[in-house]
N, C-alpha and C positions, 0 to 999 in steps of 0.2 A: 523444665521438668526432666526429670530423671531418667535416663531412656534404660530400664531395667532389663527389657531384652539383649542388648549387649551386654548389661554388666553382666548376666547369668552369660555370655557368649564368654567373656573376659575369663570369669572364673573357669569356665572348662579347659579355655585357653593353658590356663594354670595347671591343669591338674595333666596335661597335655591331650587331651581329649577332643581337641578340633581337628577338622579337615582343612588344605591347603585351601580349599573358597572360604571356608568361614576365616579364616587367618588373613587371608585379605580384606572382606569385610573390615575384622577390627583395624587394620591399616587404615584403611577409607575413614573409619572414624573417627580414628585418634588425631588425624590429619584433621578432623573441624576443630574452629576454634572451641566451641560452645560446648564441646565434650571434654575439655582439660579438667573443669569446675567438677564437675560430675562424678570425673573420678580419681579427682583427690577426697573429694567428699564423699564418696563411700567406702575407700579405702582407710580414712581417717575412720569413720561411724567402727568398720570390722575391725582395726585395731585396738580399738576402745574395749570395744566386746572382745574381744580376745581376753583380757586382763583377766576378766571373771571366771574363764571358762578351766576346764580342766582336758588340757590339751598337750599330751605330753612332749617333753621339747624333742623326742627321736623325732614323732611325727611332724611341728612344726620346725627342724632343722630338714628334716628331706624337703616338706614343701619348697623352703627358702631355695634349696642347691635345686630342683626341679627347676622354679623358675628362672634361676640363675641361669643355669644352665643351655635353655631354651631362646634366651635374649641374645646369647651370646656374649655374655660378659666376661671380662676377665676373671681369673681363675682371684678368690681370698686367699693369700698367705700369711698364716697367722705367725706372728712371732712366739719361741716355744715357752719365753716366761709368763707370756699376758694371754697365752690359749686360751685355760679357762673363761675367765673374766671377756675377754672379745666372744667365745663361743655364746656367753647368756645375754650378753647386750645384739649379737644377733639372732636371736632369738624373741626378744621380748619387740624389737620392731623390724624383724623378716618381712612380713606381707607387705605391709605400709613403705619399706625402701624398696621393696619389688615392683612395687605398683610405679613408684616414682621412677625407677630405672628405665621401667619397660615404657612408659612416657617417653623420656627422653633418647633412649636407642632407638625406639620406632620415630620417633619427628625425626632427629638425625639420617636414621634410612630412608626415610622418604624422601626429605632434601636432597641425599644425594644421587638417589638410584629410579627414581618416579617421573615422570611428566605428567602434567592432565591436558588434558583436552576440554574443549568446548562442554563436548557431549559426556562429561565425569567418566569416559575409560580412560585408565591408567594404564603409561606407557612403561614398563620395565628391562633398563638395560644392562648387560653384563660387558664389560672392554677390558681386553689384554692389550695394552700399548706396545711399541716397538720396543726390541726388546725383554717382552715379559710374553709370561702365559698363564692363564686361570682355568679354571675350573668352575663346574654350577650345576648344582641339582633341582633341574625343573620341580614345581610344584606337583605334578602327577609324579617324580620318582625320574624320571629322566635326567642321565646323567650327562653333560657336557663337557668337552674340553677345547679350548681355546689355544690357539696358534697364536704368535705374535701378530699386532696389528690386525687385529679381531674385532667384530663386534654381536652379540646377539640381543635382538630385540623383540619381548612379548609384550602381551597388556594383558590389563585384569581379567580380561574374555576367554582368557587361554582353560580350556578345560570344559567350560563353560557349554560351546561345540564342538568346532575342532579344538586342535592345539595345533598353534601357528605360529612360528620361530622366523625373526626376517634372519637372514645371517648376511655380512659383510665382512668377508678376510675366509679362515679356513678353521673347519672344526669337525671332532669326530663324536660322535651320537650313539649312546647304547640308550635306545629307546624303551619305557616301558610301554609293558602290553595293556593296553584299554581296546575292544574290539568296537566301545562304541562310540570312541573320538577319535576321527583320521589324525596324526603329526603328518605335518610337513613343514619343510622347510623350505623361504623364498630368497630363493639363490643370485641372485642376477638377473632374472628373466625365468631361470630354469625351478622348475617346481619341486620338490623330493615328498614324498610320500612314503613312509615307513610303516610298516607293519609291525611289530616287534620285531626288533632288528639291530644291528651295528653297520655302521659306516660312513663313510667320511666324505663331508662336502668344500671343495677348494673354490671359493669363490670372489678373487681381490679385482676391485672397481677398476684395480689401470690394468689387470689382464683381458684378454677377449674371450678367453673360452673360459666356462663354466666345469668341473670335472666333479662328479659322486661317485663312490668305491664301496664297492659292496661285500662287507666283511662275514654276514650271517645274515638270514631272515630275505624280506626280500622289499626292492621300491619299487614305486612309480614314479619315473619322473617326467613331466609334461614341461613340455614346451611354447607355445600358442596351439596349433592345431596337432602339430606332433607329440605321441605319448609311447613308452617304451616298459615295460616292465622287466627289471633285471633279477636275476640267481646270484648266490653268491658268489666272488670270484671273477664279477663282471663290473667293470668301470664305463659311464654314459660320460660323453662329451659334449657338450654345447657350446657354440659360436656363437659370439652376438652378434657376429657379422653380415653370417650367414644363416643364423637362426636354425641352422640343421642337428640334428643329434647322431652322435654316431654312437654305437655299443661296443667293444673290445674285451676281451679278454686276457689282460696282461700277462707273463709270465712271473712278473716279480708284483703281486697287488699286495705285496706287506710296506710295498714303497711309499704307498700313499696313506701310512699311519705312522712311518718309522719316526716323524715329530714327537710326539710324544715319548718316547724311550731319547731325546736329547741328539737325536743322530740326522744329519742331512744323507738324502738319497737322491744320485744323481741318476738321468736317462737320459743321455744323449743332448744334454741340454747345454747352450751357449755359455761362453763367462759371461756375456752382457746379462744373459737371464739368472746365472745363480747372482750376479752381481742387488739383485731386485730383491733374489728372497732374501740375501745375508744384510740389506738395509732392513727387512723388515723385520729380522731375528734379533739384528744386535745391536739397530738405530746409528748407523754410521754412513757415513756419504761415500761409498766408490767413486774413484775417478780413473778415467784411462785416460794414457799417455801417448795410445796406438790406437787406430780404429781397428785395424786388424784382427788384435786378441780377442777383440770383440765376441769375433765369431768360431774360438776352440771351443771346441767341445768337449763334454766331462759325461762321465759314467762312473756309479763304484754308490762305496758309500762311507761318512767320515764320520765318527762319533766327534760331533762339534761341542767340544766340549768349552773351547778357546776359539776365537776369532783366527789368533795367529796360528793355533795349530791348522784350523781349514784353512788356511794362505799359505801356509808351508808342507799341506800334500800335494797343493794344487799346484806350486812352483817345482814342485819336484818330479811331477810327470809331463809337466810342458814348459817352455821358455818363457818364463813369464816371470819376473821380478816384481817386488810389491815392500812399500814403505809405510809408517803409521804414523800422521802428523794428527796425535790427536785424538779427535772423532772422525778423522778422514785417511783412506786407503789408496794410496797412490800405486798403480798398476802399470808396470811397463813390460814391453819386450825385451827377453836378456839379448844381446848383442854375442 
């Protein structure tokens, strides 16, 4: 039987009239099998009735690019002698290929981006591989950006009470304001708590310390028994080690976003440690030739825009030689 409640969900869908929970619903459903039937069959009955009606083609050409639009489909480009003629043949079956489109981009988004569980929540995940970096507008409005070797994971609950982001790798958060859903994000161990807010949580599985940077608004971040609430301008530290948090106030805290504007920022940090993030910027193997260089240290900052540009300011402020077999970086002491 027909489940008419979604198909009136479907069409609001359409007109863009849902909210991001009702937008998940139709996901949920388009995912059963027993609703493909359903709604070809009423999408076939409406374009029937279309025929009769008097519906002029402005109004049924916006509908068509609306939903277009909304699935995310590629852009029509008409060719300029067969315009016309393509314009009226989409037109006379818009809804009915919309309907079918929107089928097939959501099964496909599901397959690729979904997990279920036992208990029917849906797991949804966003991944910037090594190398790359994304972006993601939560469904409350929340903006995300993605560091290389990233990962963010919600499920269909998100919004629902809280809103709950695992994060694995590093990323920066301009939160929106809902005063009756906590966000936080589950760091490593370390908790984040946003209020409407920006800032940024660095949190990669082979490092020990957890770090959040507080760029407006303000967090919480908890620990097990420890909890700390920071201002802007103040970066929280977590160990997994030691499980302790520490609070600071850097002098340079645009360091901990300058990712995103494409630039590496160094503090006083080892070649073996930047050696860690530029595997995970640019997905190439460092190797040293010295244990030594290991431990120089770098401060500054390089618009990485090229692998070998950052290997050739870095050799030019210390002794250090560096070759490219590849996908691999051979690092030596110059002599």
């Amino acid at each position: 039987m027909m489940d008419n409640t979604k198909i009136l969900l479907l069409d609001r869908f359409m007109r863009g009239e849902t909210s991001p929970e009702e937008e998940q619903q139709l996901l949920a459903w388009f995912r059963e099998v027993d609703s493909q039937e359903d709604i070809l069959t009423f999408y076939r009955q409406r374009w029937h009735e279309s025929a009769t009606k008097e519906i002029s083609e402005e109004v049924q050409l916006r509908m068509f690019n609306q939903i277009r639009d909304r699935i995310n489909t590629d852009k029509i480009v008409l060719q300029k002698n067969d315009r016309k003629q393509n314009r009226r043949r989409l037109l006379r079956w818009g809804q009915y290929a919309a309907a079918v489109i929107l089928c097939v981009v959501v099964g496909i988004t599901s397959h690729l981006y979904t997990r279920q569980s036992m208990a029917e929540v849906k797991e949804y995940m966003v991944e910037a591989e090594k190398g790359q970096r994304a972006s993601v507008t939560l469904p409350d409005g929340t903006k995300v950006w993605l560091n290389s070797h990233t990962q963010i994971i919600y499920n269909s609950n998100y919004g629902v009470e809280d809103r709950v982001v695992d994060l694995r790798g590093e990323a920066y958060f301009e939160v929106a304001k809902d005063k009756e859903h906590r966000f936080i994000v589950k760091a490593g161990g370390l908790d984040v708590e946003a209020l409407g807010t920006t800032f940024n949580v660095k949190a990669y599985k082979e490092d020990d310390g957890v770090v959040a940077t507080l760029f407006s608004g303000s967090i919480r971040a908890t620990a097990g028994k420890h909890s700390t609430v920071l201002s802007p301008a103040q970066q929280v530290a977590f160990s997994r080690k030691s499980e302790i948090l520490v609070v600071d106030s850097p002098e340079n805290i645009a360091y901990a976003s300058m990712w995103r504007d494409n630039e590496l920022a160094f503090k006083g940090e080892t070649l073996n440690e930047i050696a860690i993030r530029l595997n995970r910027l640019y997905n190439v193997q460092i190797e040293f030739k010295s244990e030594k260089i290991k431990q120089y240290r770098f401060s500054g900052v390089i618009k990485n825009n090229s692998l070998d540009n950052v290997f050739e300011i870095i050799s030019l402020t210390s002794p250090i030689m560096y070759e490219s077999l590849g996908d691999t970086i051979l690092l030596s002491e110059r002599k």
